[in-house]
Wavefront OBJ file of the C-alpha trace (Angstrom):
o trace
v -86.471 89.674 9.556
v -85.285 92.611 10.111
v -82.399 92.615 7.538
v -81.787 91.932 4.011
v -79.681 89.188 3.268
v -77.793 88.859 -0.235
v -75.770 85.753 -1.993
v -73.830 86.969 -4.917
v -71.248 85.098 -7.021
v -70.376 85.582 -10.937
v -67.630 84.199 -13.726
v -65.990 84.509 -16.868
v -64.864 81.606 -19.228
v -61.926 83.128 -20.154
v -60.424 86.348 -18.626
v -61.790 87.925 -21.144
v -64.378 85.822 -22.141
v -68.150 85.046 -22.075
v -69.547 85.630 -18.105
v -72.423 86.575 -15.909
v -73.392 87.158 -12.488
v -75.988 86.593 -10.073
v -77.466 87.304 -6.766
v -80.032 86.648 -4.507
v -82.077 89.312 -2.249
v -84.385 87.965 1.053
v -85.859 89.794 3.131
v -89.484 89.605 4.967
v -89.874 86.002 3.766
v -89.348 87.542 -0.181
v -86.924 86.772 -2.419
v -85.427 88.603 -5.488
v -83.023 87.721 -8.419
v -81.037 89.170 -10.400
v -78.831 88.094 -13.254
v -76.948 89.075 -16.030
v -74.717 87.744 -18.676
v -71.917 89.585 -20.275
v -70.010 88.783 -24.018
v -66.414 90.037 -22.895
v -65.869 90.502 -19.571
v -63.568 89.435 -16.708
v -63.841 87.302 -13.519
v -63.250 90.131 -11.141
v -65.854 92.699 -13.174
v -68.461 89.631 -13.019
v -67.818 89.222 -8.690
v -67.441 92.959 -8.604
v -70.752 93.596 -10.145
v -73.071 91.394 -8.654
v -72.449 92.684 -5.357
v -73.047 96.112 -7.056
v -75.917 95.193 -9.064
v -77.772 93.867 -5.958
v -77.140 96.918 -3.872
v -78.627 98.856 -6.226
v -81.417 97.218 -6.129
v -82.359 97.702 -2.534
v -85.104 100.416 -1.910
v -85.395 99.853 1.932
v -83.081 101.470 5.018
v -82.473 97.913 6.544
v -79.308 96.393 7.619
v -77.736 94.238 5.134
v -75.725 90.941 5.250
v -73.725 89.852 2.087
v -72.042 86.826 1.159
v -69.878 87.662 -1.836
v -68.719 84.710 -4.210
v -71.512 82.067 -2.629
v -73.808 81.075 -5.148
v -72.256 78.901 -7.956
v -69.498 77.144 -5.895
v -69.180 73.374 -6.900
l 1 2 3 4 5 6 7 8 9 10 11 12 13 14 15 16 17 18 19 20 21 22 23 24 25 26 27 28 29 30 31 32 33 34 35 36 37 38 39 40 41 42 43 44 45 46 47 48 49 50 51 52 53 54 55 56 57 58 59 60 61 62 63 64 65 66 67 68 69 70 71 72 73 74
C-alpha cells in the first residue's frame, strides 16, 4: 500500500459536555490508534481534532486518504 488511510470520527454529550475522539491509521498492513477524551468540549472541536490529531501523527511522505466522521456511526 502505497498510501495511508485514516477513519476519524469524535462527540460530545452535550455541546459543551463530556467528549472524545478517535482515529484509525493503516498503512503497510499496520495499524495505529489514537484516542482521546475531553471534560468540556464541543462536537465540532471533537470531529475537528481527530482529523488533526491523526495528521500529526504521520511521520511518512505518502499520500493520504481520510474519511472524516466514520468510525462511531450507529
Amino acid at each position: 500500500m502505497d498510501k495511508i488511510v485514516i477513519y476519524t470520527d469524535g462527540s460530545s454529550r452535550g455541546n459543551p459536555g463530556k467528549g472524545g475522539f478517535g482515529a484509525i491509521l493503516m498503512w503497510n498492513g499496520k495499524v495505529k490508534e489514537i484516542a482521546e477524551a475531553y471534560r468540556n468540549t464541543t462536537n465540532n472541536r471533537m470531529e475537528l481534532t481527530a482529523a488533526i490529531n491523526a495528521l500529526k501523527n504521520i511521520k511518512q511522505n505518502k499520500k493520504i486518504k481520510i474519511y472524516y466522521n466514520y468510525i462511531c456511526k450507529m
